[in-house]
Each structure stands twice: as C-alpha cells, then as structure tokens.
C-alpha positions in Angstrom: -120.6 -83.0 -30.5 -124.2 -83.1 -29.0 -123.2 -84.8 -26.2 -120.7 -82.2 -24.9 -123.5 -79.5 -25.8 -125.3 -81.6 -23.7 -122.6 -81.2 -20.5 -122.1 -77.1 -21.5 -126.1 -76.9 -20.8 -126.3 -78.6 -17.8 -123.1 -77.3 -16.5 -124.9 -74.1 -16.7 -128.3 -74.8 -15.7 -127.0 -76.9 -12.7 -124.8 -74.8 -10.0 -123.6 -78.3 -8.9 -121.4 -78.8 -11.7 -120.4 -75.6 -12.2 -116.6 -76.1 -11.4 -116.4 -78.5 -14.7 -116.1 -75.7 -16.6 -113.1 -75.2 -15.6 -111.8 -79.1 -16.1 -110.6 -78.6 -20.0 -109.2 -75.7 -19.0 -107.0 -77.3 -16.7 -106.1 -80.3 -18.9 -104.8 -77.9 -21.3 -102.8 -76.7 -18.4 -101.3 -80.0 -17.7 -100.5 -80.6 -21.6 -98.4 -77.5 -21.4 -96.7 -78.2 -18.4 -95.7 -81.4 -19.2 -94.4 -80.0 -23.3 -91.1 -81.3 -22.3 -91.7 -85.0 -22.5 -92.5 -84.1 -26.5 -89.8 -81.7 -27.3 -88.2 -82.6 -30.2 -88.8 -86.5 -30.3 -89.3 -88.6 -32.9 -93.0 -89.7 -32.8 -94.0 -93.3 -34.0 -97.6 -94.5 -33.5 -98.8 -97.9 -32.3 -101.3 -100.0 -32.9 -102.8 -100.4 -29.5 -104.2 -97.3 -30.3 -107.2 -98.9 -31.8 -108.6 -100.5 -29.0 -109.3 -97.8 -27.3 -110.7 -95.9 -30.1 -112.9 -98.9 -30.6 -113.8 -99.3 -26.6 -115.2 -95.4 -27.3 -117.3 -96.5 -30.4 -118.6 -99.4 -28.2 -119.3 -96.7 -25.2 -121.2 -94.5 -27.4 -123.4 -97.2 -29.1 -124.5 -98.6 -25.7 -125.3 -94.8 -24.4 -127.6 -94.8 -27.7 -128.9 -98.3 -26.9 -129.5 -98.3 -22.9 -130.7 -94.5 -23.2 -127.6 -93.6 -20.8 -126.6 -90.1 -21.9 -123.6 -89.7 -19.6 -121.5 -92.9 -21.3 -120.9 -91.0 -24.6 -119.5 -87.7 -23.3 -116.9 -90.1 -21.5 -115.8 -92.1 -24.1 -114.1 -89.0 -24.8 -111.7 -90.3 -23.0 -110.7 -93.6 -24.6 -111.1 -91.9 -27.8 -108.4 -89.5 -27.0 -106.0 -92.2 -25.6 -106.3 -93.8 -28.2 -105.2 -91.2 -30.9 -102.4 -90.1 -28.3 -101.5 -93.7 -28.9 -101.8 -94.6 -32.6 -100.6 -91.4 -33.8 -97.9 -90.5 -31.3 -97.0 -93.7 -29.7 -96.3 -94.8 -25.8 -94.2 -91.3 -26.1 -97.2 -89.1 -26.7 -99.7 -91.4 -24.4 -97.3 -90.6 -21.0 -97.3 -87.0 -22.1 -101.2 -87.2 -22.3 -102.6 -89.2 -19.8 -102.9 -87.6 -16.7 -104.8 -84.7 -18.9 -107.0 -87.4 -20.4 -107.9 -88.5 -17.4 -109.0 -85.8 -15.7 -111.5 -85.1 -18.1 -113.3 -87.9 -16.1 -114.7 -85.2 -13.8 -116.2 -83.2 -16.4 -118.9 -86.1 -16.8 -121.7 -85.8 -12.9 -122.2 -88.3 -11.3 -125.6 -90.3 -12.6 -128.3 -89.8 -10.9 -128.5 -93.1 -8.9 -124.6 -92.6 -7.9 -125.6 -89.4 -6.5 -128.0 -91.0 -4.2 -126.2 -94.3 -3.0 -123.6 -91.4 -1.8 -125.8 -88.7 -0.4 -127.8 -90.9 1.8 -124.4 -92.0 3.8 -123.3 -88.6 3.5 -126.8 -86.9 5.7 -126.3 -89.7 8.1 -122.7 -88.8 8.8 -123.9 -85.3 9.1 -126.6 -85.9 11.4 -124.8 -87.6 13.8 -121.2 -86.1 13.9 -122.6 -82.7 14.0 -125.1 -83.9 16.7 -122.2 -85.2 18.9 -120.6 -81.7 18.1 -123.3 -79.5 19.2 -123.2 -81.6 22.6 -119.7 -81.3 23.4 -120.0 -77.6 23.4 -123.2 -77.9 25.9 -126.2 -78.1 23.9 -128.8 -80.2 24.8 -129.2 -82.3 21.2 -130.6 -85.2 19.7 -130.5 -86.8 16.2 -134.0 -87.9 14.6 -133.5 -89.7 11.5 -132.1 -86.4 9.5 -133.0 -84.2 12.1 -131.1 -82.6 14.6 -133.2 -81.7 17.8 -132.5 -78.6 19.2 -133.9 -77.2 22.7 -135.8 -74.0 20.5 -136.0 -75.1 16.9 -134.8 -78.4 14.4 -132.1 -78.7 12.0 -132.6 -80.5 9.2 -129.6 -82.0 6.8 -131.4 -82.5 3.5 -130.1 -83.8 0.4 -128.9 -80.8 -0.9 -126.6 -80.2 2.7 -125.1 -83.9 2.9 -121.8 -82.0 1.4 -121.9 -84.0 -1.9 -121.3 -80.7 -3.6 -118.3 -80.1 -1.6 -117.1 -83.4 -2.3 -117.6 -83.6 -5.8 -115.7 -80.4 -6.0 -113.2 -81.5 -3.4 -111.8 -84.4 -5.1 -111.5 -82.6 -8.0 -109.4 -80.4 -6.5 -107.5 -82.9 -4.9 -107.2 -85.1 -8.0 -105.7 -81.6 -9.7 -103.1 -80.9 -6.8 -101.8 -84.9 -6.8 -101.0 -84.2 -10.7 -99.2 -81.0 -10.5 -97.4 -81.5 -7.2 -93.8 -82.9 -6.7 -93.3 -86.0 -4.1 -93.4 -89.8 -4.2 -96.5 -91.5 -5.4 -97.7 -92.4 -2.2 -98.1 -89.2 -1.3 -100.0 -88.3 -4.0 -102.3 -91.4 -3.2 -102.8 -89.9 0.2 -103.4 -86.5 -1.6 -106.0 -88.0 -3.4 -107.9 -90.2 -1.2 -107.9 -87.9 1.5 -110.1 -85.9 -0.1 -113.5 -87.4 0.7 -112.8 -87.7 4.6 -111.5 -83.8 4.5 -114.9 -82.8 2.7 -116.7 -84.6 5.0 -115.1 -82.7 8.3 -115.6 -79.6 6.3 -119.0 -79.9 5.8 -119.5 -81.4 9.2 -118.1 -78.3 10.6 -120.6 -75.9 8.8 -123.5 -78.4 10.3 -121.9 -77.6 13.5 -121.7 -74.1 13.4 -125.4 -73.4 12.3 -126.7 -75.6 15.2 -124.7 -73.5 17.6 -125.9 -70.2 15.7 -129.1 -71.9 16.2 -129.5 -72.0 19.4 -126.7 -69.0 21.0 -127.8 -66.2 18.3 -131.0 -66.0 16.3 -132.2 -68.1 13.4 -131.7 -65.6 10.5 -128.0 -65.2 11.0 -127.7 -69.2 11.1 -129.5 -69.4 7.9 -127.7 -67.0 6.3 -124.5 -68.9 7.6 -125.9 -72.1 6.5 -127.1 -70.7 3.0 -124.9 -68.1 1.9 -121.6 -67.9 3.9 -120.7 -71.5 4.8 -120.3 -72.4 1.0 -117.9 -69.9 0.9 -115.7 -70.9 3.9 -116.3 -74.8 3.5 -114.0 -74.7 0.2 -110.9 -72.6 2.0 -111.2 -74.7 5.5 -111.1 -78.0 3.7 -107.5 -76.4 1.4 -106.8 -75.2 4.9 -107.0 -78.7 6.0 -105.0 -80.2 2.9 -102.3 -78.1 2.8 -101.5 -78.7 6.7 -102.5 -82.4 5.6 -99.1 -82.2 2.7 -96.7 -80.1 4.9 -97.2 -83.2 7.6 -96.2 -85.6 5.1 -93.5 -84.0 3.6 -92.0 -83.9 7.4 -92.8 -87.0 7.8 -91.4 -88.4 4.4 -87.6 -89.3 4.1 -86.4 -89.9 0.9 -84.5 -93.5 1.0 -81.9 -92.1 -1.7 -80.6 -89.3 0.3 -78.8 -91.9 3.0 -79.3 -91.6 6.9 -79.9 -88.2 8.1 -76.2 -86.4 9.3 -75.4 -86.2 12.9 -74.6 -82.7 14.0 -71.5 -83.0 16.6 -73.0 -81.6 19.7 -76.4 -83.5 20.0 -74.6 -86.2 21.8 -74.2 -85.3 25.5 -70.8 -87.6 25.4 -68.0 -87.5 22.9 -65.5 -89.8 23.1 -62.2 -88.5 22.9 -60.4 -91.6 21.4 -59.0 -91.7 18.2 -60.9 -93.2 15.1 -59.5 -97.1 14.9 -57.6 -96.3 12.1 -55.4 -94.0 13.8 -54.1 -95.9 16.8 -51.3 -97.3 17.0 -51.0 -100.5 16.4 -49.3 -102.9 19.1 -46.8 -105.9 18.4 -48.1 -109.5 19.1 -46.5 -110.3 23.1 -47.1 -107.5 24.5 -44.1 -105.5 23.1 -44.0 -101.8 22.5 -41.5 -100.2 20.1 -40.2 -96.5 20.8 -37.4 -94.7 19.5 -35.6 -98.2 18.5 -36.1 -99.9 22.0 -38.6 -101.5 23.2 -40.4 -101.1 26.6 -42.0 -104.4 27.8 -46.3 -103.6 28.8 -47.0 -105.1 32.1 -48.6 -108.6 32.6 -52.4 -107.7 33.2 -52.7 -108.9 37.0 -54.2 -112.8 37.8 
C-alpha cells in the first residue's frame, strides 16, 4: 500500500517515530499470545463486519479528498476489524482487538496535534524545572521559555518539551496494560499514567542540565542534555512505572479472595473462653444438672 510506504519512509527519515517500527512487530506478538482464544473453535463470520470495512473505505476517500495523508494509513484499522469480524466472528474480533488497536500508534501525530501538545508541554518544563533548580540553591528565573541562570540561559525548545518521550512513553505503557495480568482498573491507571510519568522524566533531565549548568561547565551539560539524558529519561520513567505497578498491586485486594486471615498472635489479648458453640448450655431457672443431681446457682444479689 502507498500509504504504509509512506509511514516506512518517514519512520526512517524522522528519529521521532522511530520506535513505530517496532509496533507490527508487537501486534504480531500479542496475536500469538493470545492463540488460545482460537484453538480449535468453530469460526462463523458476522455481518457487522461490513461496517467497519466500509468506515475504512470512507476514511480513505476523505484522506484523498481533504489531502490528509495520515487518515488512510489508519483505516487500517477498521479494515482489519472488520475482516476479524465478517470472516471469523465476535470469536476472532476478541482474539484480535487489542493487536488491532495498537496499530493506532504506528500513525504520528499530525502536525497541528503535535503543536497544541508541545506548547503546554515547554511551559511545564520551564517552570517545574525552574522551581527545581531553586530548591537546590540556584538563583533562577523563568522568561517565557527560558530559564535564567546567574552565568548562562536555558532554553526548552520545541524539540525538548519531552513530546518525544511521551509519544514513546504511552506507547510503552499502552503495550505493558495489554500484556500484564490485574484488574482493569489497574491497567487504566497503567495507561493513563503515562503522560504525567513522561512529564517528571523529562522534567528531571531539565533539572539536571540547569544544575550542570551552573555547578560544572557547559559542555558536559550539553552533552547531558543532548546525548545522555535521552538515554536515561526512557529507564527512569520504567523505573518510575514499575515502582508505580508494585504500589498498586499492594494496594489492590482482590474482592473474591474473602477478608484477609488473622494470624493468632497479632492480637495482644486472646480470650480464653470457649467458642459459643461449645458451652454448656444452662436450664431455664437457674438449675444446673451434674451427675443426675442438680445444684441450685445462686440468686444474683439485689
């Protein structure tokens, strides 16, 4: 199709986007893992199918129309729910939709999305890393974009608001909530946590040059800035995740499982009455039978 030649060139000419390639990849993963859910079943197609293939033909005509390049390679998706559905059935659509869906982030963003987010993204930026470089002493100020510095400025362009890192981010994120094992809440928080995560990360790397700025020499904050924080941004933000999804799975109880069990020993008093099934049980009047007589209890005093 020219309009995923079209993606394969400017997946390549673009470093931005170069983590799609690895998008169909893992689609095909997620078809394999989930093999199962079509072993050995009967297969019978529905019609609903054809809606969606329609919706794709639709999609494509208006990308020819309005001149928007980016609505054809994603009617891909639509298309292929579709078939899933017409030729395999509901049956062969939940064995194929999370990996039809992901292909969603194969397509960029278009160029106007990109912008509506990076602008928001610099002015975070700006100011949480200027409040950042204060609390550790450093006499700083914001200016539009600009962080202030006492011996040099700091400018977060467009290319440092961390859109990268997000794009990539929720990718990665999106990827995890499929694959992982928990209640789908938690894979909502997975998910949605991803922008606020990339955001600290990138944050962070802000910080760091400013300090490197102004403690150590501007070459090595460059080369941080340029070169290594790319490299640690990506890890800190997993880093960040991962401790994120070991929280919640403390957190989480499953309702199924019942109330947790109490250990004997936690409780600084134990009773040393028997359970109330095993007393025994005394006559109405007062009247106590032992041995085949019977003892009369004392009258409680007035």
């Amino acid at each position: 199709m020219p309009a995923m030649a079209g993606l394969v060139r400017r997946w390549s000419r673009e470093s931005d986007y170069y983590y799609c390639f690895l998008v169909p990849v893992f689609s095909g993963y997620l078809l394999w893992k989930r093999r199962e859910m079509m072993h050995f079943q009967p297969v019978r197609g529905a019609v609903w199918g054809i809606p969606l293939v329609l919706l794709a033909v639709a999609m494509r005509w208006a990308s020819a129309y309005y001149y928007f390049a980016l609505l054809d390679p994603l009617s891909l998706v639509p298309c292929l729910a579709g078939l899933a559905l017409f030729l395999g059935g509901w049956k062969a659509l939940a064995w194929s939709w999370p990996s039809t869906v992901f292909l969603v982030f194969m397509v960029p963003l278009p160029g106007f999305a990109a912008g509506l987010v990076s602008q928001p993204l610099q002015r975070i930026g700006t100011v949480a890393g200027t409040y950042m470089i204060q609390l550790v002493g450093i006499p700083t100020f914001a200016r539009g974009n600009v962080i202030v510095l006492p011996q040099t400025e700091l400018g977060v362009a467009e290319a440092c608001s961390g859109l990268r890192m997000m794009m990539v981010f929720v990718t990665v994120c999106a990827a995890m909530a499929l694959v992982m094992k928990g209640s789908v809440w938690l894979r909502l928080i997975v998910l949605f946590s991803a922008a606020p995560i990339a955001v600290v990360a990138n944050i962070a790397r802000i910080t760091v040059t400013g300090i490197l700025y102004q403690l150590v020499s501007s070459e090595i904050a460059n080369m941080v800035f340029h070169d290594l924080a790319g490299l640690f941004m990506m890890p800190l933000a997993v880093g960040i995740l991962l401790g994120e999804v070991e929280l919640l799975n403390r957190l989480a109880v499953d309702p199924s499982e019942g109330p947790l069990p109490i250990q004997p020993g936690n409780s600084s008093r134990t009773s040393s009455r028997a359970p109330e099934g095993d007393r025994p049980r005394r006559r109405a009047g007062g009247a106590r039978k032992t041995k085949g007589r019977t003892d009369q209890l004392p009258s409680p005093p007035q």
